[in-house]
BAFI-3210 file (N, C-alpha, C; in Angstrom, 3 decimals, decimal comma, padded with zeros to 6 digits):
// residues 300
n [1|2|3|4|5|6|7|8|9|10|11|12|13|14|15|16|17|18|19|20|21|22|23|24|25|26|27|28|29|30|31|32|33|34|35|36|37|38|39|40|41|42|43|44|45|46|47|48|49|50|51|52|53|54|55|56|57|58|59|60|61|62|63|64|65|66|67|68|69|70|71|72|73|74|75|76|77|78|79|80|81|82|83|84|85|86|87|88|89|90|91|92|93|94|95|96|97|98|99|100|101|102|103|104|105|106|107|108|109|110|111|112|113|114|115|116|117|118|119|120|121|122|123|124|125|126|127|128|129|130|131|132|133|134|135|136|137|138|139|140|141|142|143|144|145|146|147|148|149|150|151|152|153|154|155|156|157|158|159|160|161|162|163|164|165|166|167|168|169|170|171|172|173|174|175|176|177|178|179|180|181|182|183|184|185|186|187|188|189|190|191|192|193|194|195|196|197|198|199|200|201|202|203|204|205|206|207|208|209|210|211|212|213|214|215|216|217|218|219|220|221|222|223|224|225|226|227|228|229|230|231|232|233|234|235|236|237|238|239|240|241|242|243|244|245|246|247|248|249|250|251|252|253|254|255|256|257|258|259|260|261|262|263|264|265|266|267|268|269|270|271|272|273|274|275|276|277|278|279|280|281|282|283|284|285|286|287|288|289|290|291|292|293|294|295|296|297|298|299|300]
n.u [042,842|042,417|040,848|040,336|042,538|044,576|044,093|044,735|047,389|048,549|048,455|049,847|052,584|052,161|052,648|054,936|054,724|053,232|051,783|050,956|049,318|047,407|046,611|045,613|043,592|041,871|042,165|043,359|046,814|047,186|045,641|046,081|048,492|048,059|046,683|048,666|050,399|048,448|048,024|050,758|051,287|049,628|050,788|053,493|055,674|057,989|056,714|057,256|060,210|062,157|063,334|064,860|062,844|061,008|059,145|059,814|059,255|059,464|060,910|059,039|056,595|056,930|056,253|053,538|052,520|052,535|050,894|048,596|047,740|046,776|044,768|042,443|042,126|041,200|038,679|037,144|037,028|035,243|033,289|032,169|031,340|029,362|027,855|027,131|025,566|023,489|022,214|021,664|023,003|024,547|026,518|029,692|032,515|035,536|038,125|041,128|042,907|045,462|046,439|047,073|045,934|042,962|041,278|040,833|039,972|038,114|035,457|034,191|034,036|032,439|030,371|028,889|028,984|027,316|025,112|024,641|024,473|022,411|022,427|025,002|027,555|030,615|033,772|035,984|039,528|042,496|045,577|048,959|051,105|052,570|051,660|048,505|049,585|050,284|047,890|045,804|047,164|046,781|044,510|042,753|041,778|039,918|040,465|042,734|043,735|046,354|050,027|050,950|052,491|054,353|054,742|054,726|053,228|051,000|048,840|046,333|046,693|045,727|046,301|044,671|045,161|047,553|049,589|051,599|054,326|056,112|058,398|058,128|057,492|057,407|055,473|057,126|059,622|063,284|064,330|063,686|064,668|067,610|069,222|068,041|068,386|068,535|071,037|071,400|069,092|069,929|071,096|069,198|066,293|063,817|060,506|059,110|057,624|057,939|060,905|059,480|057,744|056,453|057,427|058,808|061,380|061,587|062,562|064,791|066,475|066,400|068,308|070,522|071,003|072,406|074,777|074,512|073,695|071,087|068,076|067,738|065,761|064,064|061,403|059,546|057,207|053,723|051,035|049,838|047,848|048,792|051,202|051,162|050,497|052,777|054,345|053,864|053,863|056,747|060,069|060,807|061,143|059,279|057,631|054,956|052,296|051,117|048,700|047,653|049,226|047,719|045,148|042,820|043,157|045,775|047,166|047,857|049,692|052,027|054,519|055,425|058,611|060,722|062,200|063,143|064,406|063,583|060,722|058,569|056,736|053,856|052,186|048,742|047,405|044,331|044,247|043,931|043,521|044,925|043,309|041,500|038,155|035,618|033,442|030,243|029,844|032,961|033,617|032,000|033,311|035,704|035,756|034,540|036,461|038,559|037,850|037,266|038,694|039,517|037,260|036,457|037,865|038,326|039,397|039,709]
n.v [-177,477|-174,848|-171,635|-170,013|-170,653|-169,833|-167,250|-166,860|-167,512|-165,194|-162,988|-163,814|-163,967|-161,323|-160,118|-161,451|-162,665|-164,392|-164,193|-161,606|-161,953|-163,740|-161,664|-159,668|-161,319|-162,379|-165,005|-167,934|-168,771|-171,103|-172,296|-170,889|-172,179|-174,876|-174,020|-173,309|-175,824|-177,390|-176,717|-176,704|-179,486|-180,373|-179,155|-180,463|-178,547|-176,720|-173,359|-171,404|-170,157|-170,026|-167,484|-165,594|-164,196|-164,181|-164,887|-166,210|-166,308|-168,921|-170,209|-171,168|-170,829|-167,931|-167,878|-169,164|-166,981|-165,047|-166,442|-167,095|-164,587|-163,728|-165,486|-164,768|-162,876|-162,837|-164,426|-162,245|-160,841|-162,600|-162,760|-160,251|-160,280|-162,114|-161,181|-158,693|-159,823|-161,241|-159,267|-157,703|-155,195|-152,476|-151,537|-150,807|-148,344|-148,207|-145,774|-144,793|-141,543|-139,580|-136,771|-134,863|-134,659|-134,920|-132,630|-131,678|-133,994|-135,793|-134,506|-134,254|-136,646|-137,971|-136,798|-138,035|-140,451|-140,859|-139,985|-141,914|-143,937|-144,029|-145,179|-145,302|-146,161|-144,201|-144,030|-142,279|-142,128|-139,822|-139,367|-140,294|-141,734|-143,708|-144,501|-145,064|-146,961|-149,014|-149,376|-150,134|-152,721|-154,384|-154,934|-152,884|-151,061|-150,726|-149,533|-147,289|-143,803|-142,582|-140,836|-142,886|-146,618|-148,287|-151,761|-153,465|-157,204|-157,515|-155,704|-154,492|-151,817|-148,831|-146,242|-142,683|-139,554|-137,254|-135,458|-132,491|-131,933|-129,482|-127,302|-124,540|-121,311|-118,603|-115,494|-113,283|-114,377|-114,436|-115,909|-115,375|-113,093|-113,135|-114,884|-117,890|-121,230|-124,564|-125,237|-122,789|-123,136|-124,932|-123,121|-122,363|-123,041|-126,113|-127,624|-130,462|-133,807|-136,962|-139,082|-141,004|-140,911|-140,590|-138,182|-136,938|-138,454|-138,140|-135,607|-135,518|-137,405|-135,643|-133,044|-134,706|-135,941|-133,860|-133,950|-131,957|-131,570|-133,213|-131,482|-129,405|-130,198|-128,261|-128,323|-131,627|-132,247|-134,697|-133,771|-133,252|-130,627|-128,765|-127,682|-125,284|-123,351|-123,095|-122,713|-120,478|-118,971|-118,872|-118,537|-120,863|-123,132|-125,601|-128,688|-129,246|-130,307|-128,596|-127,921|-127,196|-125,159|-123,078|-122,835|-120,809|-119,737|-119,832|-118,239|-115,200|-115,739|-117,384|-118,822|-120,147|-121,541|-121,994|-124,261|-126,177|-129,140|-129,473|-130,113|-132,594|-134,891|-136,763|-139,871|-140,059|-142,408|-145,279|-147,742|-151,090|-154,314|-157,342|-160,159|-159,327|-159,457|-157,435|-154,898|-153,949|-151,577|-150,579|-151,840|-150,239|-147,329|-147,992|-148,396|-146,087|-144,312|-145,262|-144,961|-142,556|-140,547|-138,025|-136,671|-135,956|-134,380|-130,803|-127,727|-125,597]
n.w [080,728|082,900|082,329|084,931|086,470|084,583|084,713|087,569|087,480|085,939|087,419|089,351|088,195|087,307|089,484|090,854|093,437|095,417|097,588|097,698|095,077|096,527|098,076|096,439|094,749|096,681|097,272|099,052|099,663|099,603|097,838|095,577|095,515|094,408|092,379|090,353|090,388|089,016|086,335|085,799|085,999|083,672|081,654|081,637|082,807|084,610|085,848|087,424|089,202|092,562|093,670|096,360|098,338|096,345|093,395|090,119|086,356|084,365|081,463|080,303|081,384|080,791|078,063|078,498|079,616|077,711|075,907|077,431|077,551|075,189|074,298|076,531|075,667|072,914|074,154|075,158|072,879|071,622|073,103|072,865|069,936|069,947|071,747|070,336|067,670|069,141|069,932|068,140|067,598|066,513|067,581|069,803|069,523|070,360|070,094|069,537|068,780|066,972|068,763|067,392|064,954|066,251|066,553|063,996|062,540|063,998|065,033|062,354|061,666|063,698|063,690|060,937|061,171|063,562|062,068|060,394|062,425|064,560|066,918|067,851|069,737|070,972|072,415|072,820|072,634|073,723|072,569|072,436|070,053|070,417|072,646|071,709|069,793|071,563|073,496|071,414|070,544|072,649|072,778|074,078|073,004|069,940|067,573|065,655|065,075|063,511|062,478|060,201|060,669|059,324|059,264|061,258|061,823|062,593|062,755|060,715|058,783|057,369|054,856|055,473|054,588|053,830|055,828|057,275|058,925|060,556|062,106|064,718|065,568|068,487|066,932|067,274|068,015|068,329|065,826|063,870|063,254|061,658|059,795|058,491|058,957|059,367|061,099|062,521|063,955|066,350|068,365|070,005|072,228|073,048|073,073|073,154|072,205|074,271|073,348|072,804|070,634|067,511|065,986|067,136|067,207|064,847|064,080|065,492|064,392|061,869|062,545|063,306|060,548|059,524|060,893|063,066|066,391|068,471|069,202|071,755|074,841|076,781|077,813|078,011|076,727|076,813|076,249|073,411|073,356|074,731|073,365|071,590|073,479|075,151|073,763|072,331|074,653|075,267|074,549|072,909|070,193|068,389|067,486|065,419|063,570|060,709|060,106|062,708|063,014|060,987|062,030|062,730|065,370|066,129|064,307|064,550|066,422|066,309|064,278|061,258|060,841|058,255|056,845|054,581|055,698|057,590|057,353|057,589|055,689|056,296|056,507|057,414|059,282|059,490|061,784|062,451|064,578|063,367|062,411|064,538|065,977|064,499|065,429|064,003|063,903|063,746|061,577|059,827|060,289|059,765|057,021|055,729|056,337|055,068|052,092|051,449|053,427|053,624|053,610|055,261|057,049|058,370|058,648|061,923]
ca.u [043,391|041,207|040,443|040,444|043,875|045,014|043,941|045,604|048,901|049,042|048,553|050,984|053,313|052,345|053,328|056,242|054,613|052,427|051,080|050,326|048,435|046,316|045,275|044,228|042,723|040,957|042,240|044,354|048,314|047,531|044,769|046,789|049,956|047,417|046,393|049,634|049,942|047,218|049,138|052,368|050,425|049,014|051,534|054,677|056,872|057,760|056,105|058,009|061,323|062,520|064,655|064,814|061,764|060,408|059,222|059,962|058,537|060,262|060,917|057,912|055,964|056,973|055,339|052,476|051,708|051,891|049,426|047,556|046,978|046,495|043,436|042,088|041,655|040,077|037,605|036,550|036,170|033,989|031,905|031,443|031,062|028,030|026,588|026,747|024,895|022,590|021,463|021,594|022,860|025,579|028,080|030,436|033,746|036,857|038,539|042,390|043,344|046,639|046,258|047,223|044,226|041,395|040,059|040,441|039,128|036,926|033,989|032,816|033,576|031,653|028,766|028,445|028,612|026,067|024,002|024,197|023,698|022,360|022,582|026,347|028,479|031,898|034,527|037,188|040,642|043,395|047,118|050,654|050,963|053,255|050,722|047,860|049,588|050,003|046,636|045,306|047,876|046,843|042,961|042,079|041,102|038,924|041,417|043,684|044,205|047,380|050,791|051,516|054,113|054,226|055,961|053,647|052,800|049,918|048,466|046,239|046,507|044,644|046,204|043,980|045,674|048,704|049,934|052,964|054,789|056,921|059,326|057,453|058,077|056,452|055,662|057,689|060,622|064,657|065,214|062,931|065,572|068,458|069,122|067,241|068,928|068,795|072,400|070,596|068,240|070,704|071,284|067,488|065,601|062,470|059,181|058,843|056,725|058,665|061,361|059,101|057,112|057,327|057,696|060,423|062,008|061,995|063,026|066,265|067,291|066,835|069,531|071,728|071,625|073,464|075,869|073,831|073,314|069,958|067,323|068,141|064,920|063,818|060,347|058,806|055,177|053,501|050,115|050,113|047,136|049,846|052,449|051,183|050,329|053,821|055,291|053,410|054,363|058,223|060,938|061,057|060,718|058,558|057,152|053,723|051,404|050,701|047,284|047,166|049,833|047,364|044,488|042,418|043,619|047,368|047,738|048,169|051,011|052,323|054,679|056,220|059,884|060,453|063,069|062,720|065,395|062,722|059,687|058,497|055,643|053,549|050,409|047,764|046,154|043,650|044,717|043,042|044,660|044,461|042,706|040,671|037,040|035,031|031,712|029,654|030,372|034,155|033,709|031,515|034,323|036,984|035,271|034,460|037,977|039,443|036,806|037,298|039,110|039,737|036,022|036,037|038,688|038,127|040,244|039,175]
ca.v [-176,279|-174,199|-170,660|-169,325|-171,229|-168,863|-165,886|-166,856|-167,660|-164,492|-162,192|-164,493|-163,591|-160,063|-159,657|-162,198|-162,902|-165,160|-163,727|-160,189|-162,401|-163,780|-160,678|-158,979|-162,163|-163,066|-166,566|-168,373|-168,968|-172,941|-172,638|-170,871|-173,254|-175,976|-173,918|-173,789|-177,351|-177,707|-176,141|-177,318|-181,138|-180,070|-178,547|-181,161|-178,166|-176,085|-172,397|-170,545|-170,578|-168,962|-166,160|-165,775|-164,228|-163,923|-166,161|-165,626|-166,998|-169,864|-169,756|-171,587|-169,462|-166,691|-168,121|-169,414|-165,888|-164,241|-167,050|-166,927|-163,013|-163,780|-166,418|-164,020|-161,291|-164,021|-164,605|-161,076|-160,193|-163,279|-162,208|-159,025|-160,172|-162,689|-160,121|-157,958|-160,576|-161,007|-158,081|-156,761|-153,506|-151,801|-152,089|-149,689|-148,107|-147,841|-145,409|-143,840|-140,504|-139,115|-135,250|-133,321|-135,348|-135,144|-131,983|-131,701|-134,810|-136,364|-133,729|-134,316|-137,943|-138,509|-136,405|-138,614|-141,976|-140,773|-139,643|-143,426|-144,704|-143,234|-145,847|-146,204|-145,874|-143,720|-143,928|-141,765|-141,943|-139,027|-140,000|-139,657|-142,598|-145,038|-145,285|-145,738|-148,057|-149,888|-149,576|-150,869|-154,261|-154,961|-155,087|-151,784|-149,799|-150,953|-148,958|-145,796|-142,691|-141,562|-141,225|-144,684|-146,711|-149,451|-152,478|-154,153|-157,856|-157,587|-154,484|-154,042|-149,873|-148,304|-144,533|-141,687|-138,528|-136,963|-133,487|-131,860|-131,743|-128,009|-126,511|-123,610|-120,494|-117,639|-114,855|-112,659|-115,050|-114,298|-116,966|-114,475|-111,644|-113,408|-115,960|-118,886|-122,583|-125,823|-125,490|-121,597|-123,406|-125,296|-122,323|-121,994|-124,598|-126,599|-128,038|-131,635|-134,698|-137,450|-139,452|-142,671|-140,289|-140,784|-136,974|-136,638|-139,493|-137,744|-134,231|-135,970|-137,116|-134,938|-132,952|-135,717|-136,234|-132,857|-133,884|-131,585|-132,488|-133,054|-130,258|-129,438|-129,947|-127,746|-129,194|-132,176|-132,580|-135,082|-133,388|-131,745|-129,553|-127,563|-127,040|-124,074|-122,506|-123,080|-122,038|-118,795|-117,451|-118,801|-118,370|-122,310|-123,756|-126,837|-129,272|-129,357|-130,135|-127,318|-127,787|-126,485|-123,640|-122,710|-122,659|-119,502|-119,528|-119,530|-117,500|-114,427|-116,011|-118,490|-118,884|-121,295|-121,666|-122,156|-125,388|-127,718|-129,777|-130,444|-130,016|-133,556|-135,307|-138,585|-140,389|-140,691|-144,217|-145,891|-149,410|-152,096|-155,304|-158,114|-161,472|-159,456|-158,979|-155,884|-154,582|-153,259|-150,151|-150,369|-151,697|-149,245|-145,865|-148,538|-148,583|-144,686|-143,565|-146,070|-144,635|-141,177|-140,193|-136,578|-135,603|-135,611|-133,584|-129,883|-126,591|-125,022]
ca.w [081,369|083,516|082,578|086,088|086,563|084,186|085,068|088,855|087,181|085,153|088,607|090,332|087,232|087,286|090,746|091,613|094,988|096,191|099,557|097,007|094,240|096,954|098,331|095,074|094,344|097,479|097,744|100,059|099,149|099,219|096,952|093,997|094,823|093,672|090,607|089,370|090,412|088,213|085,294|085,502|085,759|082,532|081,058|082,035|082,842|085,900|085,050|088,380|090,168|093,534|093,883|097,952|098,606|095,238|092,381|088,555|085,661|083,591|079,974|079,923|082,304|079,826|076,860|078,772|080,544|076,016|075,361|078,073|077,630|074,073|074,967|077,266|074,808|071,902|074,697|075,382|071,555|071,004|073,973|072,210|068,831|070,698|072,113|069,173|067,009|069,348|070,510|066,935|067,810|065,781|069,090|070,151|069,281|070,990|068,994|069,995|067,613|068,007|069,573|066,288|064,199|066,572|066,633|062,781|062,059|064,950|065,290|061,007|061,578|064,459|063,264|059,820|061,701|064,253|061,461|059,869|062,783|065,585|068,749|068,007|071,250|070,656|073,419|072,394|073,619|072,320|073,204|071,867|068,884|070,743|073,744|070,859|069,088|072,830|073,495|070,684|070,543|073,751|072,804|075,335|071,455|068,671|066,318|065,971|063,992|063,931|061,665|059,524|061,271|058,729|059,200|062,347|060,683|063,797|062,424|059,370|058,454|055,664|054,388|054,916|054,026|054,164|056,636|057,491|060,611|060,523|063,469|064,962|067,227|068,418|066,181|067,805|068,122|067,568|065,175|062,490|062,576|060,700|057,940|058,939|059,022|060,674|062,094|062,836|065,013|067,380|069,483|070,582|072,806|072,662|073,987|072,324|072,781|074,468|072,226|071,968|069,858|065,857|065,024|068,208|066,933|063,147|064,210|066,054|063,023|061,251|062,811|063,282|059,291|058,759|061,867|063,921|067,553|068,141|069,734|073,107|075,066|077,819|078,456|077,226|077,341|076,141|075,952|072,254|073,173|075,593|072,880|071,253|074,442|075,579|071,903|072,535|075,816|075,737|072,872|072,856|069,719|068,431|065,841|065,074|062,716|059,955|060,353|064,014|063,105|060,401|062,329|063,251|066,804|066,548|063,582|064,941|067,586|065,909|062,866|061,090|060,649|057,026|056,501|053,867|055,984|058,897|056,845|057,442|055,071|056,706|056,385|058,426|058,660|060,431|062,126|064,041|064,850|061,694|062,814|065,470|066,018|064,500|065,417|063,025|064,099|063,637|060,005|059,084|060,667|058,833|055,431|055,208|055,760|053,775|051,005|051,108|054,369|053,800|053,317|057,200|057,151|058,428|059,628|063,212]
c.u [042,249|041,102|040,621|041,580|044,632|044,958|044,646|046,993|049,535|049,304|049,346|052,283|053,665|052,970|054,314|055,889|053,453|051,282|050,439|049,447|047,275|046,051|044,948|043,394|041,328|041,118|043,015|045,804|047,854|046,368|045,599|048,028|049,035|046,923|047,638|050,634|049,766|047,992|050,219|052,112|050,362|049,592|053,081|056,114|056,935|057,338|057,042|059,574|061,525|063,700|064,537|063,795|060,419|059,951|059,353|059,536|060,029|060,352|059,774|056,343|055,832|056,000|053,884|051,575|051,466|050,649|048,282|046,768|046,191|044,819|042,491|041,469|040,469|039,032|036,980|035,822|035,134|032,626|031,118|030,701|029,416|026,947|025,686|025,357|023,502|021,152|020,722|022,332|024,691|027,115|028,803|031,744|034,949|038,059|039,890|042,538|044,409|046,196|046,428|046,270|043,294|040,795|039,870|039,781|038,114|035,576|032,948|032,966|032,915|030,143|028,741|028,609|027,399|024,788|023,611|024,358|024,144|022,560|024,030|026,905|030,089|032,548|035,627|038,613|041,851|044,410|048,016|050,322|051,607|052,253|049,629|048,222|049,707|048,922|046,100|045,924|047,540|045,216|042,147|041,595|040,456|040,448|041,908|043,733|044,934|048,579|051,164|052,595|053,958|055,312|055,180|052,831|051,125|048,735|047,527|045,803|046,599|045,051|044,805|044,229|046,897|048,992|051,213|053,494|056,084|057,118|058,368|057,605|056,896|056,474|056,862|059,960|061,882|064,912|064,421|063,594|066,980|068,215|068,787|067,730|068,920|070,164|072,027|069,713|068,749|070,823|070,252|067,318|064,947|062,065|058,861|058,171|058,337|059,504|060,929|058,157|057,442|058,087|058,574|061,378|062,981|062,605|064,224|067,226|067,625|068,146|070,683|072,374|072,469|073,994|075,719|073,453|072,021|069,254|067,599|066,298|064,899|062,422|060,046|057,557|054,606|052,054|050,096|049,589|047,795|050,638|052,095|050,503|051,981|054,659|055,232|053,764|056,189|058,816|061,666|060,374|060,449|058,083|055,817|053,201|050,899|049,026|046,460|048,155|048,921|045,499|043,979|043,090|044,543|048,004|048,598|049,542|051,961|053,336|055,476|057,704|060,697|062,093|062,556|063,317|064,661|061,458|059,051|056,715|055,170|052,255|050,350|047,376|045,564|044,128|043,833|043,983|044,021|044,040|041,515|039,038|036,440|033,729|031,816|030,048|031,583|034,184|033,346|032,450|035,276|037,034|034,968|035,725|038,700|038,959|037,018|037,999|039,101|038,723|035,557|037,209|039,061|039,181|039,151|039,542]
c.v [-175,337|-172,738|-169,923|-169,638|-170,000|-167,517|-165,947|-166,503|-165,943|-162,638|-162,642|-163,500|-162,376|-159,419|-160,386|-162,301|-163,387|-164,931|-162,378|-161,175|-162,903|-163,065|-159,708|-160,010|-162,957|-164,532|-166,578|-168,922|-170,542|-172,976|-172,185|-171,578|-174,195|-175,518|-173,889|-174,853|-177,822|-177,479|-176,565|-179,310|-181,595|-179,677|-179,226|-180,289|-176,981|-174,387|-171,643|-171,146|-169,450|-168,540|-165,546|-165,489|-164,219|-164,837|-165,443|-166,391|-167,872|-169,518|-170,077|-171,029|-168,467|-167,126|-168,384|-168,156|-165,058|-165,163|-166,660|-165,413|-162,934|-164,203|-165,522|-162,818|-161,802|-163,889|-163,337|-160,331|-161,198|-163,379|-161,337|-159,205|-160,896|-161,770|-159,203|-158,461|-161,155|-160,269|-157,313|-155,303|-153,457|-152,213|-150,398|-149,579|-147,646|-147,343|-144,278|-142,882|-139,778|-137,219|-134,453|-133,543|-134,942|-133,888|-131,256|-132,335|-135,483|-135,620|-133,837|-135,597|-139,056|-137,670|-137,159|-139,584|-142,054|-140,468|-141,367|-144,284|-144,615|-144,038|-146,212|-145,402|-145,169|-143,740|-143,498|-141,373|-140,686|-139,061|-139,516|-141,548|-143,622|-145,253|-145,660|-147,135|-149,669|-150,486|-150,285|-152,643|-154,910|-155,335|-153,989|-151,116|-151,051|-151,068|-147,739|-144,447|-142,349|-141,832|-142,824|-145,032|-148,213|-150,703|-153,781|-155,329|-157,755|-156,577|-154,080|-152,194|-149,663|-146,679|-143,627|-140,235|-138,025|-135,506|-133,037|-131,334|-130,784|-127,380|-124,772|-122,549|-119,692|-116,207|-114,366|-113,164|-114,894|-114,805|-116,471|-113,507|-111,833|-114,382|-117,481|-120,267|-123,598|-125,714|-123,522|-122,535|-124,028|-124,630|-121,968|-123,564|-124,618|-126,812|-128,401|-132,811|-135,820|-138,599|-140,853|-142,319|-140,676|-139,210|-136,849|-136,809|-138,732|-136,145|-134,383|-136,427|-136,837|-133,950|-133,730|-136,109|-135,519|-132,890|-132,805|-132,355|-132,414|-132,116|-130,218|-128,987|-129,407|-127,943|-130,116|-132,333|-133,450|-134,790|-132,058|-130,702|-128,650|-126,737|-125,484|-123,228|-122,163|-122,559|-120,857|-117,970|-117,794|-118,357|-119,709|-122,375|-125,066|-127,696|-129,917|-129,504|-128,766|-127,107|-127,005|-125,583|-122,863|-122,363|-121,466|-118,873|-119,053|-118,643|-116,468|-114,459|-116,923|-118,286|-119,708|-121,177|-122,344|-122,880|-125,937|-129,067|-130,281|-130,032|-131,663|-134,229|-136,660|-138,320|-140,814|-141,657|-143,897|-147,115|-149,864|-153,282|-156,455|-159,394|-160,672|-158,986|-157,391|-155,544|-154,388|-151,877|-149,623|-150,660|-150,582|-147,914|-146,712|-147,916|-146,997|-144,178|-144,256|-145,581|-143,284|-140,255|-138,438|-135,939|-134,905|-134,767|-131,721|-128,642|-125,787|-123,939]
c.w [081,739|083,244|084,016|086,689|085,382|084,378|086,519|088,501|086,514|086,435|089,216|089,178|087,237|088,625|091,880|092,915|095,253|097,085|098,451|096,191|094,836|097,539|097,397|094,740|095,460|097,779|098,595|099,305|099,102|097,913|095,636|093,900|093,975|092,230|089,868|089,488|089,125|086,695|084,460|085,330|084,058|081,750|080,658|082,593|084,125|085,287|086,111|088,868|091,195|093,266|094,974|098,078|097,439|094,234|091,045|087,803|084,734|082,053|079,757|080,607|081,560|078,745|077,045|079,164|078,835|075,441|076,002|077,950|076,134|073,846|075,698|076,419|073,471|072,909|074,637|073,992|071,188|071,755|073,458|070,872|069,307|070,888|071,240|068,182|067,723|069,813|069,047|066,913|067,402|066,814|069,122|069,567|069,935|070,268|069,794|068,555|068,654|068,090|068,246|065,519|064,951|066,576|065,108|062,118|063,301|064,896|063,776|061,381|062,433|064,284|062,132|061,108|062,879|063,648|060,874|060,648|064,542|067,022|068,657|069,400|070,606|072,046|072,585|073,354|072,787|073,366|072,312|070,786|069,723|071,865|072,475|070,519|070,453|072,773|072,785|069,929|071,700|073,802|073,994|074,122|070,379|067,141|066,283|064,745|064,254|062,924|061,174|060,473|060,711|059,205|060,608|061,648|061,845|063,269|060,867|059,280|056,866|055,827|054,400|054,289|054,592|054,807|056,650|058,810|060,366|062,122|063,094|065,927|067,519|067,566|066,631|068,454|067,445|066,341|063,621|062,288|062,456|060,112|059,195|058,365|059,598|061,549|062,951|064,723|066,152|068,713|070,438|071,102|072,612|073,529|072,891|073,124|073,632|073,375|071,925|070,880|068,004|065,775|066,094|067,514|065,287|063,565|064,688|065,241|062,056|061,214|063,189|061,783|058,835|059,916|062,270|065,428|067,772|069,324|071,024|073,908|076,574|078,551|077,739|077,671|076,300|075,821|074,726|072,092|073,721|075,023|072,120|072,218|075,032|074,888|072,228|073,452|075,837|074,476|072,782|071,373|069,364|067,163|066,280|063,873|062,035|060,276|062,072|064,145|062,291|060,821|062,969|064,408|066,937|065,326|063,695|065,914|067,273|064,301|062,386|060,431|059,533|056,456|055,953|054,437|057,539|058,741|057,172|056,799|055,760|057,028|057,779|058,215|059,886|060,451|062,929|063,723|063,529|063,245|063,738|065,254|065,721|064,723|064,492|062,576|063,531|062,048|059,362|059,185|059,658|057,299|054,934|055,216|054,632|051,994|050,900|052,482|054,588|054,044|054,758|057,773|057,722|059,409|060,876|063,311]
res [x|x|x|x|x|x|x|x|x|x|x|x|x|x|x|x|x|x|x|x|x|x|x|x|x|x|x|x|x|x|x|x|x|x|x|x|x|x|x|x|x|x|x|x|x|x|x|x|x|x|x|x|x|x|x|x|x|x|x|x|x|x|x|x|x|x|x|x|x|x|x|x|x|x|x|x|x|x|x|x|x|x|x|x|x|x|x|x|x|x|x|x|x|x|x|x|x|x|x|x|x|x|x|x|x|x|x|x|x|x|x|x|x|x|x|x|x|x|x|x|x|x|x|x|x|x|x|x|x|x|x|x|x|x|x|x|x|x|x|x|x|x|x|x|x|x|x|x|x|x|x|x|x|x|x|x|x|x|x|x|x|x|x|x|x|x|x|x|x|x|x|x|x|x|x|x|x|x|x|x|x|x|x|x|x|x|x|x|x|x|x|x|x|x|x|x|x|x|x|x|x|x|x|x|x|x|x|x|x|x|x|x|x|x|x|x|x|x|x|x|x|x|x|x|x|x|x|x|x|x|x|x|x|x|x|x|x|x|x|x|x|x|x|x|x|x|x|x|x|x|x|x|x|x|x|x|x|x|x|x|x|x|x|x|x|x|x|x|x|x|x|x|x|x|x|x|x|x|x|x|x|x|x|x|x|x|x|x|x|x|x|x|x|x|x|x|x|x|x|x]
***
């Protein structure tokens, strides 16, 4: 089976059309019928079928296009690990942190790893947790920081410390001048991440557990550096991380909305994918959080 036969089939795949796969690809439509020819030869089984103008993938097409991406990604880490080993050089890191972590923890834990070891490469990505955890299943990340989401047999994640995710308004906000309740908070709107989010996800049912309907949202954004700008000038409330209501900045504008009933407790880990390739680099960021995670820990 040909390598470059796969990579045809998996653009044919990706774009159900023929005449489109050969012009991102630069070939001619008879040349990739013959690669997946070639394929299906090799394979004993038909990989496409038509659908009038269109083609679709077979059951076996399907499985071939999760291997084939699978194969594809093995190759690329054993390029790297190659290179790594021969170059000698520490390697680089492709490192996702979800938006309420990084600017508490990224700035000590990229000054210690640059101190032990100074030619390392950092590429830092900061996202919402369900694109992370994307990202990094798909081999585009190294590894992730962001709430645990145990249960992934793909996934090995190592606890680093634990925060608190607390409903938040603006100082100045109605929902501080009477008796303060979750079925209280119903009547007020929000500005929440979107609901593929974990902490969305957990704030929805939270009011659903006390047969509460859940938050009525008036923006979502999924950029968390926005929400306490947005907290602050509207009378929307939100759920954030204590650690960035408690921070210098938002003190003064900011206050937290004092439920034990959507108080929510959850670990941080670090993950990378199990079986796959680690630089040097990536062991070494692995092995310090896993060792003492918090020490990199700091308020802004």
């Amino acid at each position: 089976m040909d390598l470059r036969d796969l990579t045809y089939f998996e653009t044919i795949a990706r774009t159900g059309h023929l005449g489109k796969a050969a012009e991102l690809l630069h070939k001619s439509q008879p040349a990739l019928s013959k690669s997946i020819q070639r394929l299906e030869e090799a394979l004993g089984a038909q990989l496409f079928r038509r659908e009038g103008r269109r083609i679709r993938l077979t059951e076996v097409g399907e499985l071939l296009l999760q291997r084939g991406r699978q194969l594809q990604l093995s190759i690329a880490e054993t390029e790297r690990e190659v290179r790594d080993f021969a170059s000698g050089q520490i390697g680089t890191i492709r490192l996702g942190c979800s938006a309420s972590m990084a600017e508490h923890l990224l700035p000590q834990l990229a000054s210690f790893l640059l101190e032990r070891a100074p030619e390392l490469r950092l590429k830092l990505s900061i996202g919402q947790d369900d694109i992370l955890r994307e990202s990094l299943s798909s081999g585009r990340l190294d590894a992730i920081i962001c709430p645990l989401n145990a249960g992934d047999p793909h996934l090995l994640t190592f606890p680093i410390l634990q925060d608190e995710a607390v409903v938040v308004a603006s100082a100045d906000h109605p929902v501080f001048s009477s008796l303060i309740s979750i079925a209280a908070l119903c009547q007020y709107r929000w500005v929440l991440p979107g609901d593929a989010v974990a902490s969305r996800r957990w704030i929805d049912e939270a009011f659903r557990s006390h047969q509460l309907p859940a938050p009525t949202v008036q923006i979502e954004a999924n950029a968390v550096s926005l929400l306490p700008r947005l907290i602050a000038k509207t009378q929307l409330l939100s759920f954030l991380a204590r650690e960035t209501l408690v921070s210098g900045r938002w003190q003064s504008t900011l206050r937290e909305v004092p439920i034990q009933e959507t108080t929510m407790t959850r670990t941080v880990a670090v993950s990378v994918r199990a079986e796959a390739y680690l630089a040097p680099a990536v062991r070494l960021m692995v092995e310090l959080l896993k060792a003492d995670g918090k020490r990199f820990f700091t308020e802004i």
